[in-house]
N, CA, C and O atoms as a GROMACS GRO file, in nm:
protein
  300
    1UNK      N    1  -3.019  -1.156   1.293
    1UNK     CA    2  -2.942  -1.147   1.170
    1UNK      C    3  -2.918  -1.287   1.116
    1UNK      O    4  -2.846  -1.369   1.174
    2UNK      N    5  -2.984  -1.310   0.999
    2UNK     CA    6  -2.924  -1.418   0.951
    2UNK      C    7  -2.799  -1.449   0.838
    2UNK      O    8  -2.795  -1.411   0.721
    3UNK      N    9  -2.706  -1.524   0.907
    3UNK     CA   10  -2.577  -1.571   0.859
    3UNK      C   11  -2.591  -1.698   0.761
    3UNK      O   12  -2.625  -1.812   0.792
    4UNK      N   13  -2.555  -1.647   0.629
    4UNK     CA   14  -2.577  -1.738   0.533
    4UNK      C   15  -2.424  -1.833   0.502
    4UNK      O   16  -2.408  -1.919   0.415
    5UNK      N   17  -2.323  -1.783   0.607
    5UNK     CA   18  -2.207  -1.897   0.530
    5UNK      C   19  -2.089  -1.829   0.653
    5UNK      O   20  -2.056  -1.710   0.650
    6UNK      N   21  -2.045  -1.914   0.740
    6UNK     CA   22  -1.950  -1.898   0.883
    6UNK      C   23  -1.799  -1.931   0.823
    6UNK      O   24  -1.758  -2.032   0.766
    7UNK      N   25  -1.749  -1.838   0.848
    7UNK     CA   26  -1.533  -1.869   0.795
    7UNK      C   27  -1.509  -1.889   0.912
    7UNK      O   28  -1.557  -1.820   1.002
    8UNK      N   29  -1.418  -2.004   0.935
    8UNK     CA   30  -1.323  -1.969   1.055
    8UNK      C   31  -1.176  -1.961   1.027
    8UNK      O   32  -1.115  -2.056   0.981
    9UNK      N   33  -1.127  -1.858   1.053
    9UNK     CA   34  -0.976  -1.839   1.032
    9UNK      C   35  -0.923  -1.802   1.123
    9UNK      O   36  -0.834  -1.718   1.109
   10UNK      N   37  -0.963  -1.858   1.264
   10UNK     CA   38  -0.842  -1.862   1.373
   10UNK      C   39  -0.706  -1.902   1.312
   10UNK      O   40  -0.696  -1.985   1.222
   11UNK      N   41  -0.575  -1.822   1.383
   11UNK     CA   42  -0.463  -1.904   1.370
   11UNK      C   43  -0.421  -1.846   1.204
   11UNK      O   44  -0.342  -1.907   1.132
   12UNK      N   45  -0.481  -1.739   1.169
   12UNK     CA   46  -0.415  -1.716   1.027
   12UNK      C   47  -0.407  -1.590   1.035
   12UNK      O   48  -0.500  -1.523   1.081
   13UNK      N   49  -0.289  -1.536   0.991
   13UNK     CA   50  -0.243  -1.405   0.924
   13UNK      C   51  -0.258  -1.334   0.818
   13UNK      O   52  -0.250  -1.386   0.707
   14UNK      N   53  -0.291  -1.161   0.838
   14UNK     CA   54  -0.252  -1.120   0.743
   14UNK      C   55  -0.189  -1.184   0.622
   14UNK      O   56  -0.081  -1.241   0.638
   15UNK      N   57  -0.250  -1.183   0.496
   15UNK     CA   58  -0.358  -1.172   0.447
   15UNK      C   59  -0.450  -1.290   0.391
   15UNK      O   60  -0.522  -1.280   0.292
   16UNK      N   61  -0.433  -1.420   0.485
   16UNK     CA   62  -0.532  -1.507   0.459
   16UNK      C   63  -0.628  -1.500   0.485
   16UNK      O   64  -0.703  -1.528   0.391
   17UNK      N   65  -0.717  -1.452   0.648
   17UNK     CA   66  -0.835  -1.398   0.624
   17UNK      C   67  -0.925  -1.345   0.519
   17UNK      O   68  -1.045  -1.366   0.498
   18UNK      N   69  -0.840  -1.273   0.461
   18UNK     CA   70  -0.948  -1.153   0.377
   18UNK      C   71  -0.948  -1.255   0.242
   18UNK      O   72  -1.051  -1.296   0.189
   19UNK      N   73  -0.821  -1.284   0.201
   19UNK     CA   74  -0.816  -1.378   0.079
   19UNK      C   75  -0.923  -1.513   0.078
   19UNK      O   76  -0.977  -1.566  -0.019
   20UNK      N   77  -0.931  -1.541   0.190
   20UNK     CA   78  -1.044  -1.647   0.224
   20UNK      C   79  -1.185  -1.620   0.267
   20UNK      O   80  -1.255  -1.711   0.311
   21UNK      N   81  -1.235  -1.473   0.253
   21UNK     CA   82  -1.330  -1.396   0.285
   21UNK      C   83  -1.360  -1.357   0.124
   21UNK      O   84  -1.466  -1.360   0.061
   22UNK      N   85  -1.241  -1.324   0.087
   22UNK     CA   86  -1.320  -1.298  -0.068
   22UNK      C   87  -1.350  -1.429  -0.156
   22UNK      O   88  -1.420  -1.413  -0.256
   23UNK      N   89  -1.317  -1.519  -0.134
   23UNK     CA   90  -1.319  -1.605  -0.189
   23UNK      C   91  -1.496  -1.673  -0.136
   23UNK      O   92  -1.595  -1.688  -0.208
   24UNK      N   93  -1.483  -1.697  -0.008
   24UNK     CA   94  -1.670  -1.709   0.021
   24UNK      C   95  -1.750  -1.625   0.027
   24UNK      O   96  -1.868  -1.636   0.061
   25UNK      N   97  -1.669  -1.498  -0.019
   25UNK     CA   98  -1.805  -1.378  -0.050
   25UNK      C   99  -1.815  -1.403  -0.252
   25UNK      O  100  -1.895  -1.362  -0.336
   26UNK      N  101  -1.735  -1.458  -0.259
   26UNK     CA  102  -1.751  -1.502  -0.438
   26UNK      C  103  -1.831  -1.645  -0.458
   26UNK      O  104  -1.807  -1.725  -0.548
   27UNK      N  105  -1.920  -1.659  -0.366
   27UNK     CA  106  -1.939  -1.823  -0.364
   27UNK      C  107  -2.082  -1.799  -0.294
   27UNK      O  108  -2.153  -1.898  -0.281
   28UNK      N  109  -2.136  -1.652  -0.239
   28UNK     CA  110  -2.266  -1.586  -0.222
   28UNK      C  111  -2.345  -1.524  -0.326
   28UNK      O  112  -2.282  -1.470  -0.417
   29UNK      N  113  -2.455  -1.522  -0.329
   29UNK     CA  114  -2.536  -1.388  -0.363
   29UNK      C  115  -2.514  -1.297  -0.351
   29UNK      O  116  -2.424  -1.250  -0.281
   30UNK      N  117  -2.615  -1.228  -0.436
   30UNK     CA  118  -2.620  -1.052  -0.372
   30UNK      C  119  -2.668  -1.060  -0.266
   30UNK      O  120  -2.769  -1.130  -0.273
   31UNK      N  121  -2.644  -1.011  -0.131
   31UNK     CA  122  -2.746  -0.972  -0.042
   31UNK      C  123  -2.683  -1.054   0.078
   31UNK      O  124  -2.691  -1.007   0.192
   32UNK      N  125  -2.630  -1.152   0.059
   32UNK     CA  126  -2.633  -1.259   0.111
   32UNK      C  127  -2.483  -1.241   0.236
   32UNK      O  128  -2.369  -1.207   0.205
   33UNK      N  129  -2.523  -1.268   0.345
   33UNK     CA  130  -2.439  -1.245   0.459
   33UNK      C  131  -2.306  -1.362   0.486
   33UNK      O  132  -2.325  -1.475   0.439
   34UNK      N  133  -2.180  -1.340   0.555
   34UNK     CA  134  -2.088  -1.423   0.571
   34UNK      C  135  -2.019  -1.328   0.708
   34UNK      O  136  -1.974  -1.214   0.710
   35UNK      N  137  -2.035  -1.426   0.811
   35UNK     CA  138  -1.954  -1.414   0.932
   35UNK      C  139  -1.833  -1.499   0.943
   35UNK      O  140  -1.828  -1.621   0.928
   36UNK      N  141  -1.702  -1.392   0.979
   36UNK     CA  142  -1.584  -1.448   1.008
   36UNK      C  143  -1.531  -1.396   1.088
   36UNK      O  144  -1.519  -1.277   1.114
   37UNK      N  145  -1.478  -1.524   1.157
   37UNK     CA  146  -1.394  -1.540   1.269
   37UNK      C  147  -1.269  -1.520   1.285
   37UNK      O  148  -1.228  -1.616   1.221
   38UNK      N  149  -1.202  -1.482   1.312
   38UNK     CA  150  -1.028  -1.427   1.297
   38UNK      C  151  -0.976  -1.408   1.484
   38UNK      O  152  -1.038  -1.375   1.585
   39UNK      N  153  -0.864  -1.442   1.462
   39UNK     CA  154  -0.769  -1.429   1.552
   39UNK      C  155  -0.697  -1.273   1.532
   39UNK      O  156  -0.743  -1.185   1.605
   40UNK      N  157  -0.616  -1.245   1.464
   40UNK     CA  158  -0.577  -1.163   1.406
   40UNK      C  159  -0.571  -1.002   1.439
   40UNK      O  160  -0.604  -0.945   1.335
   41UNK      N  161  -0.552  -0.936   1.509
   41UNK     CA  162  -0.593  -0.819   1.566
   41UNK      C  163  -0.583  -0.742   1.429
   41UNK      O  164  -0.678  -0.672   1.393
   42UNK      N  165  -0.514  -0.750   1.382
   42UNK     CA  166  -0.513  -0.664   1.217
   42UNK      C  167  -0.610  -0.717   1.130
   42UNK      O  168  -0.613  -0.668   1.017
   43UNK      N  169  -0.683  -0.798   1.156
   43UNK     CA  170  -0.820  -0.810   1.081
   43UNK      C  171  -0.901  -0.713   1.130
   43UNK      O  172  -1.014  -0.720   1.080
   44UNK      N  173  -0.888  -0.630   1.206
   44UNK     CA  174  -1.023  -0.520   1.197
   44UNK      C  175  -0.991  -0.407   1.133
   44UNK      O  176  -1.084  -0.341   1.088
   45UNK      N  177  -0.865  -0.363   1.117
   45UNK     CA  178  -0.828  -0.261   1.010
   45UNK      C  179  -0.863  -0.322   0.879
   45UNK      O  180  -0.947  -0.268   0.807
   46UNK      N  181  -0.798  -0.443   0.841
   46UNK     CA  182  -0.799  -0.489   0.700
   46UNK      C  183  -0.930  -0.561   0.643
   46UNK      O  184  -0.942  -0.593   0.525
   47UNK      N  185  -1.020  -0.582   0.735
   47UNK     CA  186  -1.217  -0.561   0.687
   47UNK      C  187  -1.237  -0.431   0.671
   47UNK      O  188  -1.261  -0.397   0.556
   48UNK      N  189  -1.234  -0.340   0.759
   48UNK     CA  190  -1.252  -0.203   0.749
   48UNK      C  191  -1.224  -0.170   0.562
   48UNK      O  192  -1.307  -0.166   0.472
   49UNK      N  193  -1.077  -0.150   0.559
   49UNK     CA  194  -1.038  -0.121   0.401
   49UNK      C  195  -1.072  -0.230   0.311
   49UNK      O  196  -1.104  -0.166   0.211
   50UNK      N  197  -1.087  -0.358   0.280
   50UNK     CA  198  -1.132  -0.418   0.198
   50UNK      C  199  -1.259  -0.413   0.186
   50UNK      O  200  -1.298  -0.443   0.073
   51UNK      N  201  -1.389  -0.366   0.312
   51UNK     CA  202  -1.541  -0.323   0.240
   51UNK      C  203  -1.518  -0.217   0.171
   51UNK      O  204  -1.606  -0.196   0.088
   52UNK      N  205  -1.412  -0.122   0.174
   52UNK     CA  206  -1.430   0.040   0.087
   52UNK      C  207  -1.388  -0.035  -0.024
   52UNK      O  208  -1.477  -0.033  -0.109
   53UNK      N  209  -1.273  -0.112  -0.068
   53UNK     CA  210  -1.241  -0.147  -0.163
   53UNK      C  211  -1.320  -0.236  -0.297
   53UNK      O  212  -1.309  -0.237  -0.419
   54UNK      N  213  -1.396  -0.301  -0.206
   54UNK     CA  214  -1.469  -0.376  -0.309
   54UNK      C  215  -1.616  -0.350  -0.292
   54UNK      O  216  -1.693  -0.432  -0.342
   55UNK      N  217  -1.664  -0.253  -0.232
   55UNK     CA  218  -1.786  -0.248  -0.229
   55UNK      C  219  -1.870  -0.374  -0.137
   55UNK      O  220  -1.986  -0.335  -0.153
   56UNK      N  221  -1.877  -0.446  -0.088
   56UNK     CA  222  -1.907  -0.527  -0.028
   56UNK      C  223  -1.961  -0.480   0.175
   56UNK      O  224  -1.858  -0.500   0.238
   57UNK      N  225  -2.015  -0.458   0.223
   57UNK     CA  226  -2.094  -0.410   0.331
   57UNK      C  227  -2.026  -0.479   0.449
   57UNK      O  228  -2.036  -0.599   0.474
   58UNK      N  229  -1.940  -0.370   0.536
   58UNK     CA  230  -1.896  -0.476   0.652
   58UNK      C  231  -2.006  -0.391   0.739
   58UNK      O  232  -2.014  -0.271   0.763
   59UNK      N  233  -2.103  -0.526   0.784
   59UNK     CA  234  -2.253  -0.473   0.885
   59UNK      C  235  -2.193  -0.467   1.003
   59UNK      O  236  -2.203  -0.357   1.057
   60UNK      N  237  -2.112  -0.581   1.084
   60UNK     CA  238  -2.071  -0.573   1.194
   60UNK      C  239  -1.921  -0.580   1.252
   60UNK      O  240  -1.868  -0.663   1.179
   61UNK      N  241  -1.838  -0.542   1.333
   61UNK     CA  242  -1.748  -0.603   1.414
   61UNK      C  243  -1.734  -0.583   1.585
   61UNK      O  244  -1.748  -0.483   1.654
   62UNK      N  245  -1.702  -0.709   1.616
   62UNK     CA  246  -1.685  -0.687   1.750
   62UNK      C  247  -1.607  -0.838   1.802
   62UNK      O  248  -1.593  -0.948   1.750
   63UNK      N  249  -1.577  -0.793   1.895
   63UNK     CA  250  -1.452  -0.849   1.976
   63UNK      C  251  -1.495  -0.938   2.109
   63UNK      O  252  -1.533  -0.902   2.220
   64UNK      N  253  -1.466  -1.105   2.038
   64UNK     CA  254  -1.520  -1.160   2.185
   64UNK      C  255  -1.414  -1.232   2.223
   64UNK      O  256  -1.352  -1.305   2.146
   65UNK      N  257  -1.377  -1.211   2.383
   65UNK     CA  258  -1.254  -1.318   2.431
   65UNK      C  259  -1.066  -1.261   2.325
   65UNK      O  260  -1.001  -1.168   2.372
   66UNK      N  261  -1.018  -1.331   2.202
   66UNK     CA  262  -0.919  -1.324   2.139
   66UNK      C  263  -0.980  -1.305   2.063
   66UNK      O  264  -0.933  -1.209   2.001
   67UNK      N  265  -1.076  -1.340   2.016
   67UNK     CA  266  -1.167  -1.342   1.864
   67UNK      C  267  -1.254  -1.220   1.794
   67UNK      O  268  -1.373  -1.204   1.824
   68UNK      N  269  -1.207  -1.163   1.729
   68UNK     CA  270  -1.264  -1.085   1.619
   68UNK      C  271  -1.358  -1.136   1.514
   68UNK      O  272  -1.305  -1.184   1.414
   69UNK      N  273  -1.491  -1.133   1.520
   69UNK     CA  274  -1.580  -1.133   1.453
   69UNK      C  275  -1.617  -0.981   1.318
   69UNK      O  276  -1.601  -0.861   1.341
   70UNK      N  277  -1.658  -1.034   1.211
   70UNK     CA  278  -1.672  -0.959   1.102
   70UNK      C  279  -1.775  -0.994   1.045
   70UNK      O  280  -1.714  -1.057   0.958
   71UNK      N  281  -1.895  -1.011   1.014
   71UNK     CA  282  -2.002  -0.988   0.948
   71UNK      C  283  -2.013  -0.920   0.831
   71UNK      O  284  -2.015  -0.801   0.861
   72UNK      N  285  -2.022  -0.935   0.704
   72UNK     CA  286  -2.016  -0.867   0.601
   72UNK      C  287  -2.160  -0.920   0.511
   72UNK      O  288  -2.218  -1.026   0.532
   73UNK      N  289  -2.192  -0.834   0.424
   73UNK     CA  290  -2.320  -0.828   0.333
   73UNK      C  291  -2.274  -0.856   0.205
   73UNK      O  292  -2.211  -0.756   0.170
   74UNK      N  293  -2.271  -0.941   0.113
   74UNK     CA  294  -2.225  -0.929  -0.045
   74UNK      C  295  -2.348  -0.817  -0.149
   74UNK      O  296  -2.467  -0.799  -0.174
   75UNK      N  297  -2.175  -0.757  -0.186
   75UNK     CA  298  -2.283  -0.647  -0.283
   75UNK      C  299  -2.364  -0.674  -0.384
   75UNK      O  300  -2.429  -0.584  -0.436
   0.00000   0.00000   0.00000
């Protein structure tokens, strides 16, 4: 899978992640992939509802160590 643009938002809360996810998914292509990193255990609910919301493709999540990984596709 290639990752066209890496967030790291260890150490941030509800709702800076996602606010800083939309912001480098506005700064992609169409098509074009962005993996982020989160601390956050409520970042996997709140990727979940923000791909329904904006249309935007969450391809992956999974959980390594503390860290929540999110993979998303820009629509």
């Amino acid at each position: 899978m290639h990752i066209d643009k890496e967030l790291d938002t260890r150490g941030l809360n509800c709702p800076l992640p996602i606010l800083k996810a939309k912001k480098a998914l506005g700064e992609l292509a169409s098509g074009q992939m962005l993996k982020i990193v989160a601390t956050d255990p409520g970042s996997v609910r709140d990727f979940q509802a923000f791909a329904k919301q904006t249309g935007n493709e969450l391809i992956e999540q999974q959980t390594l160590g503390a860290d929540f990984i999110h993979v998303m596709r820009r629509r």
